[in-house]
GULUM-75034 format. One record per residue (C-alpha): residue number from 1; residue in three letters; z, x, y. Coordinates in steps of 0.02 Angstrom, whole numbers, plus 50000, padded with zeros to 5 digits. Layout:
% residues N
 tifi fitor    zz    xx    yy
  NUM   ALA     Z     X     Y
...
% end
This chain:
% residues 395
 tifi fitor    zz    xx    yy
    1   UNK 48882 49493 49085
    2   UNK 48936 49324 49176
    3   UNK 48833 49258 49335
    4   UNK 48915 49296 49509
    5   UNK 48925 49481 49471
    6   UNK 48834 49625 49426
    7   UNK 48846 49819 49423
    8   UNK 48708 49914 49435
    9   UNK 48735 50090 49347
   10   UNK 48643 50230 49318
   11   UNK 48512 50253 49184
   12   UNK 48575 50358 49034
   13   UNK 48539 50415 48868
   14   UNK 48671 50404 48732
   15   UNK 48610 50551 48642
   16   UNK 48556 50716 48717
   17   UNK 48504 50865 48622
   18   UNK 48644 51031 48661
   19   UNK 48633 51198 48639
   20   UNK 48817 51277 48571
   21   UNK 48885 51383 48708
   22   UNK 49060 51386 48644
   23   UNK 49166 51270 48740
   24   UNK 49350 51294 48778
   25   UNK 49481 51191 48672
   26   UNK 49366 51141 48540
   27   UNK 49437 51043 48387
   28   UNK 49370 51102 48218
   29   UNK 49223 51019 48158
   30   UNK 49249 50880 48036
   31   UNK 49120 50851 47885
   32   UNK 49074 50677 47878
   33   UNK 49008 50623 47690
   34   UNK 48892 50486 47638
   35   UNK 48969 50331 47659
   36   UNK 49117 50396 47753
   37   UNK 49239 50355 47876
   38   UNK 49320 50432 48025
   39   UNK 49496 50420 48061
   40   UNK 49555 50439 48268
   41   UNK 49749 50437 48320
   42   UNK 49792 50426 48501
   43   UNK 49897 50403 48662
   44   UNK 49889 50301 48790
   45   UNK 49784 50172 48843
   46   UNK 49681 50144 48983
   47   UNK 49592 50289 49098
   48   UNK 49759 50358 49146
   49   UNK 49719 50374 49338
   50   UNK 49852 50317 49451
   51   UNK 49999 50205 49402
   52   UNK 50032 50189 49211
   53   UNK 50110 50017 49181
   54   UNK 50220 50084 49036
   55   UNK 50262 50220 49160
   56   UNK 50325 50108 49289
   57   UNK 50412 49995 49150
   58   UNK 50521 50136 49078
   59   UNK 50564 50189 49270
   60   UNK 50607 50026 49325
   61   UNK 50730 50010 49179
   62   UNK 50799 50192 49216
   63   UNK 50861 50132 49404
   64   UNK 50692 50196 49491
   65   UNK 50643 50075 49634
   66   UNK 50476 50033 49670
   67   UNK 50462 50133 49815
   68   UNK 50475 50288 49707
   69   UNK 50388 50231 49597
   70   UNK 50252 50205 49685
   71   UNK 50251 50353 49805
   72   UNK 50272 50461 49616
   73   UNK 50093 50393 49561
   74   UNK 50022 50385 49728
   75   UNK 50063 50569 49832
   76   UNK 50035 50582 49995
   77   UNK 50021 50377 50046
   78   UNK 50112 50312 50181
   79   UNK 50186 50140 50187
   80   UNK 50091 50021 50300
   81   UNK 50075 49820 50288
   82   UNK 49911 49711 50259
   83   UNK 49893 49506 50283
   84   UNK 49739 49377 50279
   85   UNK 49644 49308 50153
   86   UNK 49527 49363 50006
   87   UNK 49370 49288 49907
   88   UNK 49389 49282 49751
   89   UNK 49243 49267 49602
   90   UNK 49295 49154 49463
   91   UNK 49166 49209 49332
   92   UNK 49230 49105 49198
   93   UNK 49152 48965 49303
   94   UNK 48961 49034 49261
   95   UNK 48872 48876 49262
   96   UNK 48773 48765 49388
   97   UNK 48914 48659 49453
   98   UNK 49068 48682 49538
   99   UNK 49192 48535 49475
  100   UNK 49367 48497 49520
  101   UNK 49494 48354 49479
  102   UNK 49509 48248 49611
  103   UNK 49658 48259 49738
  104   UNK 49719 48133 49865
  105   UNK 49716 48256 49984
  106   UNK 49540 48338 49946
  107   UNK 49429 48359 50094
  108   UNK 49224 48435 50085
  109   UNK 49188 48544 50201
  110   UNK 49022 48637 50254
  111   UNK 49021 48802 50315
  112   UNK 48879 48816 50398
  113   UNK 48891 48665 50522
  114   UNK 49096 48665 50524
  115   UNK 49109 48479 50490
  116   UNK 49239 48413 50359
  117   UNK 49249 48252 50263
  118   UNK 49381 48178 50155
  119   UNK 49331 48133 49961
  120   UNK 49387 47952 49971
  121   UNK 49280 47879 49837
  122   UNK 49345 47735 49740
  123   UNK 49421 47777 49585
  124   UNK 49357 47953 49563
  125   UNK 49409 48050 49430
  126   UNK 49313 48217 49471
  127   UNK 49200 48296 49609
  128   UNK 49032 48408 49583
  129   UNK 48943 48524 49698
  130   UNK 48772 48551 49629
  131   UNK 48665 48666 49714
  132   UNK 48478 48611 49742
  133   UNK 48320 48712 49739
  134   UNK 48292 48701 49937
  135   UNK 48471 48768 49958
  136   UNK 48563 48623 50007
  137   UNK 48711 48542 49897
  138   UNK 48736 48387 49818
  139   UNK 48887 48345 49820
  140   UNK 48959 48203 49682
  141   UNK 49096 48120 49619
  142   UNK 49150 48048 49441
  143   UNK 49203 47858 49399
  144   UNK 49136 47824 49235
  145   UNK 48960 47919 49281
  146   UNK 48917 48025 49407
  147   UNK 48855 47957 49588
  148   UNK 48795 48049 49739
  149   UNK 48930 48054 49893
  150   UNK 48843 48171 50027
  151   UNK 48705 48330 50027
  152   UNK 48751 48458 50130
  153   UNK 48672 48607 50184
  154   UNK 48746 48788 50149
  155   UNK 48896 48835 50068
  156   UNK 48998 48688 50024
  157   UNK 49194 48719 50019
  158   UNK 49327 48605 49933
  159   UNK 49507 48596 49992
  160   UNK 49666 48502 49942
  161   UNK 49750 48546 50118
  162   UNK 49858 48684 50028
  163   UNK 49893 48604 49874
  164   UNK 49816 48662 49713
  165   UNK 49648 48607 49660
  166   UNK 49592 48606 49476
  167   UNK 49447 48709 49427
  168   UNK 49367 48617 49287
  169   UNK 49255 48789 49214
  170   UNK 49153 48790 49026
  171   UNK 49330 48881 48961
  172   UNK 49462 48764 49021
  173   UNK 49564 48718 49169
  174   UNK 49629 48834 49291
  175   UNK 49730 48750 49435
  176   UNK 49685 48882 49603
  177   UNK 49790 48876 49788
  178   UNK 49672 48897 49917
  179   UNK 49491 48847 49942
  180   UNK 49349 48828 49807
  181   UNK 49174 48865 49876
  182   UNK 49010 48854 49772
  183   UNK 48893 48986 49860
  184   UNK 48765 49104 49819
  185   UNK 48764 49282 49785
  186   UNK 48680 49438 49805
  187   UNK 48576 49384 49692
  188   UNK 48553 49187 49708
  189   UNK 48641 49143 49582
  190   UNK 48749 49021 49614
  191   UNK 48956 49066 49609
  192   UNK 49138 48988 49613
  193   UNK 49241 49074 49740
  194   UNK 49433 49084 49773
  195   UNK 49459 49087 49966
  196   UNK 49671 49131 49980
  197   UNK 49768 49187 50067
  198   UNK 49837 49386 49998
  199   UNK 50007 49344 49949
  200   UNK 49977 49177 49858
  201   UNK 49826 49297 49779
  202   UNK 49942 49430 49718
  203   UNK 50066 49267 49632
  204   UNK 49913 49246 49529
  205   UNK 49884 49446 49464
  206   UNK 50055 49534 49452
  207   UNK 50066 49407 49303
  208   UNK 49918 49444 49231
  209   UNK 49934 49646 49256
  210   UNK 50114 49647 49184
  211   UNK 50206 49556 49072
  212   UNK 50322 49457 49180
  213   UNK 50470 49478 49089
  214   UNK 50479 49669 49122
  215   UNK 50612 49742 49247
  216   UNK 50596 49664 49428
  217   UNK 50571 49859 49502
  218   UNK 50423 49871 49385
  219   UNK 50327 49708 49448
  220   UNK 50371 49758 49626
  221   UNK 50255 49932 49595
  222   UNK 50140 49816 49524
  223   UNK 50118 49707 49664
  224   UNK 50109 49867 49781
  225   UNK 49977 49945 49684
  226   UNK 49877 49764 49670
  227   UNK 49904 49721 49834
  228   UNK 49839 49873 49909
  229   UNK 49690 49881 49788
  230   UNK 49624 49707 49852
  231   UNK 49659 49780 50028
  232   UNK 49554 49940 49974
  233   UNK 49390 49796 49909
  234   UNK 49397 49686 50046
  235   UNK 49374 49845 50160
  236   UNK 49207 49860 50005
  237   UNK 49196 49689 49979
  238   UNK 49053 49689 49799
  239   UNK 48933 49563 49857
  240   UNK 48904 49440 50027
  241   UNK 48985 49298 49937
  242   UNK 49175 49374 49880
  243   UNK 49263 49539 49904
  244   UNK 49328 49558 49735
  245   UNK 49306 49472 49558
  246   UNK 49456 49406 49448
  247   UNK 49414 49512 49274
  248   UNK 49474 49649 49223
  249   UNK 49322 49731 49304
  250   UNK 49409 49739 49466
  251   UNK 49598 49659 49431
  252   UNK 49632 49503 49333
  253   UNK 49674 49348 49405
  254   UNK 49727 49185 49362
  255   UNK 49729 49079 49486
  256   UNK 49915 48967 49530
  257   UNK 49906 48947 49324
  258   UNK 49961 49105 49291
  259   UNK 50122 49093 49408
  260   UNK 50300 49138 49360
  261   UNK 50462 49144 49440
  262   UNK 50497 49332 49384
  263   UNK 50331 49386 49465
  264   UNK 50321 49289 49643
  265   UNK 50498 49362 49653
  266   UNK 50425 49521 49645
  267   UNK 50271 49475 49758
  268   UNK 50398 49399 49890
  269   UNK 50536 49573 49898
  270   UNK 50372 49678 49921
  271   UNK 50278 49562 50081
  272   UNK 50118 49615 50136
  273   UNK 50156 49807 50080
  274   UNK 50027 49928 50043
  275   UNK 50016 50113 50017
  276   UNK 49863 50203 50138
  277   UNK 49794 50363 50158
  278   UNK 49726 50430 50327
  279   UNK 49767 50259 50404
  280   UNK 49654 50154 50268
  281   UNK 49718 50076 50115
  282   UNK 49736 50200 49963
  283   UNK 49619 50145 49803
  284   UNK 49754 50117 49698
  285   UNK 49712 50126 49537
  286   UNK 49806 50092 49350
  287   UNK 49804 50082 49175
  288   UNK 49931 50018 49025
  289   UNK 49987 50203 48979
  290   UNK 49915 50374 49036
  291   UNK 50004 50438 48872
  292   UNK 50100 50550 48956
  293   UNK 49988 50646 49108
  294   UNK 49898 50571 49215
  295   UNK 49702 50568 49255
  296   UNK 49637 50662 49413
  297   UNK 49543 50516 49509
  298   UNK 49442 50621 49630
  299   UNK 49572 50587 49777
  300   UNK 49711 50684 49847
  301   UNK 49842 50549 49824
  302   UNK 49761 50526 49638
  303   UNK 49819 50709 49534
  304   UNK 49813 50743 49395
  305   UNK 49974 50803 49340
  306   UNK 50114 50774 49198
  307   UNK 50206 50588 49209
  308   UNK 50382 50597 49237
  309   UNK 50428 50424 49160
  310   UNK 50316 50365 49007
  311   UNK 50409 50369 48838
  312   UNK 50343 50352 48674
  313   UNK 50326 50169 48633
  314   UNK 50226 50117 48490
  315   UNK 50141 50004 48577
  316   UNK 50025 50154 48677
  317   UNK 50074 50319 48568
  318   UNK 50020 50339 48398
  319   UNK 49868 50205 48386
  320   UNK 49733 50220 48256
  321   UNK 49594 50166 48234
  322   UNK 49440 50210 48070
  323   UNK 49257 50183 48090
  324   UNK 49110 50223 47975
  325   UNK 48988 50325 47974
  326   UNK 48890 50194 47964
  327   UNK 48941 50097 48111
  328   UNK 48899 50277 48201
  329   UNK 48730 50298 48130
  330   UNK 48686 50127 48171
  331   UNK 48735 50124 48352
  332   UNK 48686 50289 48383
  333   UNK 48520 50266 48288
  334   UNK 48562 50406 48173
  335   UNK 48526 50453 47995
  336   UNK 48620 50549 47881
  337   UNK 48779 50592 47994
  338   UNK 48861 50757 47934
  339   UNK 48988 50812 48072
  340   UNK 49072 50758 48199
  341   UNK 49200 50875 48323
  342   UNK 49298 50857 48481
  343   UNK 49214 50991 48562
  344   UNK 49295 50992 48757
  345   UNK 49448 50926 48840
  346   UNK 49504 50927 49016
  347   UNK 49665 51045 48974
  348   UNK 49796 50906 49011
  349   UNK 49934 50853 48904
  350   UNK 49943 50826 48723
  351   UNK 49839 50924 48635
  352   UNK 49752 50993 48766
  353   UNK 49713 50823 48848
  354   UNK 49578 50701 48849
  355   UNK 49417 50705 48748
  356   UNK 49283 50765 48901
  357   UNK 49141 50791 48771
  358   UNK 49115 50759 48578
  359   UNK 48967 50791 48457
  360   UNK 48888 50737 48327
  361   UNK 48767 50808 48188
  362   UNK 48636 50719 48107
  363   UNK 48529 50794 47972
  364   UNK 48400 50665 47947
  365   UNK 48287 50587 48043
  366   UNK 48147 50655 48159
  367   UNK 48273 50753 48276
  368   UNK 48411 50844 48136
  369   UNK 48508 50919 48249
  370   UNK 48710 50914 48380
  371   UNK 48699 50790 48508
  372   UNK 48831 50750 48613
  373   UNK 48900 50575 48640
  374   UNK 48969 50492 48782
  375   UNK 49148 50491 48796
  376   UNK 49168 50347 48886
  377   UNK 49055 50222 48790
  378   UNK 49116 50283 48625
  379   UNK 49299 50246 48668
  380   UNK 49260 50065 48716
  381   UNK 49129 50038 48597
  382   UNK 49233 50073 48442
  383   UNK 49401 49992 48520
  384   UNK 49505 50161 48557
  385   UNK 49636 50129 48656
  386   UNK 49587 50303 48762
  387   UNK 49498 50466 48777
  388   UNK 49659 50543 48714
  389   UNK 49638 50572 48547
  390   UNK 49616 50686 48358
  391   UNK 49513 50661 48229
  392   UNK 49653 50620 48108
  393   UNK 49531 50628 47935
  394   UNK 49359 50615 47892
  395   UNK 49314 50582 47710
% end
C-alpha cells in the first residue's frame, strides 16, 4: 500500500468453520476434482451501490438529463451548491522528495510562518523539497546538480500563481493546477498534496471516472455524484494532511493531465452542484455497472432496488472468469478441495442477486471440513468483475 495513506481494518479470518443450517437461495453444490478448475459468469461490475456508470450512460443517450438521473440513483437528496478548495494525496508520488519542473512564475511558500519567496535561481531546471529529520525542509533546485536554495520550517508549499506545475513522481509526469505541498501525515510519513480549488478538482476526475466521450448528460451525473462525494470527505477529511486521496480508493484523479474538453463541459453546466441529505452532503457513491439492481448502501437515499436504465452490454453482462483449484487451495491454505457452492444471496436481481456467502469443502488437511469464504476478498482476489455471479462449471 503506497505512503501518505493507510486504512486500518478490522482483523479477520479467511476461513471459519460453519455448521449447515440451510440457507435460503442456495446454488447446488459443485464437485471440484483433483486438478480442477472452476468456471464463474457474471453481471456487473463494481459494488453496485449508488450510481452505475453504464446506468447513467444508457440514460443519457435515451434523453434522461442529469438531474434525473441523479435524483433516480440518489432518492430523497435535495439540490444544494458547495465551493472552496480540497487536498488532495498524490500517492503515486511515494518517495522522499517532492520535485517539480521549474516555472517562471513559481513561488515557495511556508505555511507555518506565511512568508513566500520566488524560485529565481539561475538556470534551474527543477526544484526539490526534502524533508529533514528535525522537521524542517530543504528546499533545492536543479542546474546540472543539485544545490541548496533555502530550509524552511513546516510544511513547504509550491505555487506557479495559478498556472500548472509539473509533478515529477517515480511513475511519470503529471502536470497539477493548484498548489503542491510536501507535508506529513498521520503517520509521519512524508506526502505530496494537491491543494485546488473544487471545480478545477472535478476537471481532473469526471475524466478519469468516465470515458469522456460518452453522452454530455452522462458526465454531468458524473460530476454531480463526484462533486458531492469530495464535499461528503472534506466534511471526513482521512488524515490531518488531505481530505481525500486520488486512487481509486476514494475517486481517481489525475491532476490538469487528465483534462478534456467533453468533460470540463460537463463540470462547467453542473457549477458547484451537489445532492444532500438532511442539509449535509449525500455520500454518493458508484460503480461501472450494478448489473441491473442496485446495492442497498445502508442510507435512505442509497436502496436497494431494480435499475431502470442499465442494458446488457458486453462489456459488464456476461463476464467470465476460471480459476483452479489450485490457486484456491493455495490462497486459502487448503488441501484436497472437493466442493464449492453459492450458498446465500441477498434476494436481488438476477438469479436471486449477489453472492452474500459461499463455501468451500476441503477433505484433507488437519481441519476436513465447509468453511465459508469471504465474499468480498474472493471477488477481488480472483479478478471477478462482482459479487453477482454462477458457478458456470466445475470439472
Amino acid at each position: 500500500m503506497s505512503r501518505g495513506i493507510r486504512f486500518v481494518a478490522l482483523a479477520a479470518t479467511a476461513l471459519l468453520v460453519v455448521t449447515p443450517t440451510g440457507p435460503a437461495a442456495a446454488d447446488p453444490s459443485e464437485e471440484v476434482p483433483d486438478n480442477g478448475t472452476i468456471t464463474f459468469t457474471g453481471q456487473g461490475e463494481g459494488h453496485g451501490r449508488g450510481m452505475s456508470q453504464y446506468g447513467a450512460y444508457s440514460a443519457a443517450r435515451a434523453g434522461v438529463t442529469y438531474r434525473q438521473i441523479a435524483k433516480t440513483y440518489y432518492p430523497r437528496t435535495r439540490w444544494a451548491r458547495a465551493k472552496g478548495s480540497i487536498e488532495v494525496a498524490v500517492l503515486g508520488d511515494d518517495d522522499r522528495d517532492l520535485v517539480v519542473l521549474h516555472h517562471e512564475r513559481l513561488s515557495v511558500r511556508s505555511l507555518a510562518s506565511g512568508r513566500s519567496w520566488a524560485a529565481d535561481a539561475r538556470r534551474a531546471t527543477k526544484w526539490r523539497v526534502r524533508p529533514k529529520a528535525s522537521g524542517a525542509n530543504v528546499v533545492s533546485f536543479f542546474n546540472g546538480r543539485w544545490r541548496a536554495w533555502k530550509t524552511i520550517r513546516g510544511t513547504v508549499q509550491l505555487a506557479a500563481g495559478g498556472r500548472p506545475l509539473t509533478l515529477v513522481t517515480p511513475d511519470g509526469r503529471v502536470r497539477y493546477r493548484g498548489a503542491l505541498r510536501s507535508a506529513k501525515d498521520d503517520f509521519g510519513d512524508r506526502v505530496t498534496v494537491n491543494v485546488v480549488p473544487l471545480e478545477t478538482y472535478l476537471r481532473g476526475v469526471v475524466p478519469r471516472e468516465m470515458q469522456a466521450g460518452w453522452p454530455q448528460h452522462a458526465l454531468r451525473s458524473q460530476a454531480v455524484a463526484s462533486r458531492t462525494y469530495a464535499a461528503w470527505r472534506r466534511t471526513r477529511p482521512l488524515d490531518r494532511a488531505y481530505d481525500i486521496c486520488d486512487t481509486a480508493l476514494c475517486q481517481v484523479y489525475g491532476g490538469a493531465s487528465a483534462e478534456q474538453r467533453a468533460s470540463d463541459k460537463a463540470v462547467r453546466a453542473t457549477a458547484r452542484e451537489i445532492l444532500t441529505f438532511r442539509r449535509k452532503p449525500a455520500f454518493t457513491e458508484y460503480s461501472a455497472s450494478n448489473g441491473g439492481y442496485t446495492v442497498s448502501g445502508g442510507k435512505p437515499y442509497l436502496p436497494a432496488k431494480q435499475d431502470p436504465y442499465e442494458g446488457t452490454s458486453s462489456d459488464y453482462y456476461g463476464w467470465t472468469v476460471t480459476v483452479t483449484a489450485a490457486q484456491l487451495e493455495q490462497f486459502y491454505n487448503l488441501e484436497n478441495l472437493t466442493a464449492i457452492q453459492i450458498s446465500l444471496r441477498d434476494g436481488n436481481g438476477w438469479r436471486g442477486g449477489r453472492v452474500t456467502e459461499l463455501l468451500v469443502t476441503t477433505e484433507g488437511g488437519s481441519n476436513p471440513g465447509t468453511y465459508p469464504v469471504d465474499v468480498a476478498r474472493f471477488v477481488s482476489r480472483f479478478d471477478l468483475k462482482s459479487s453477482l455471479f454462477r458457478i458456470v462449471s466445475a470439472g
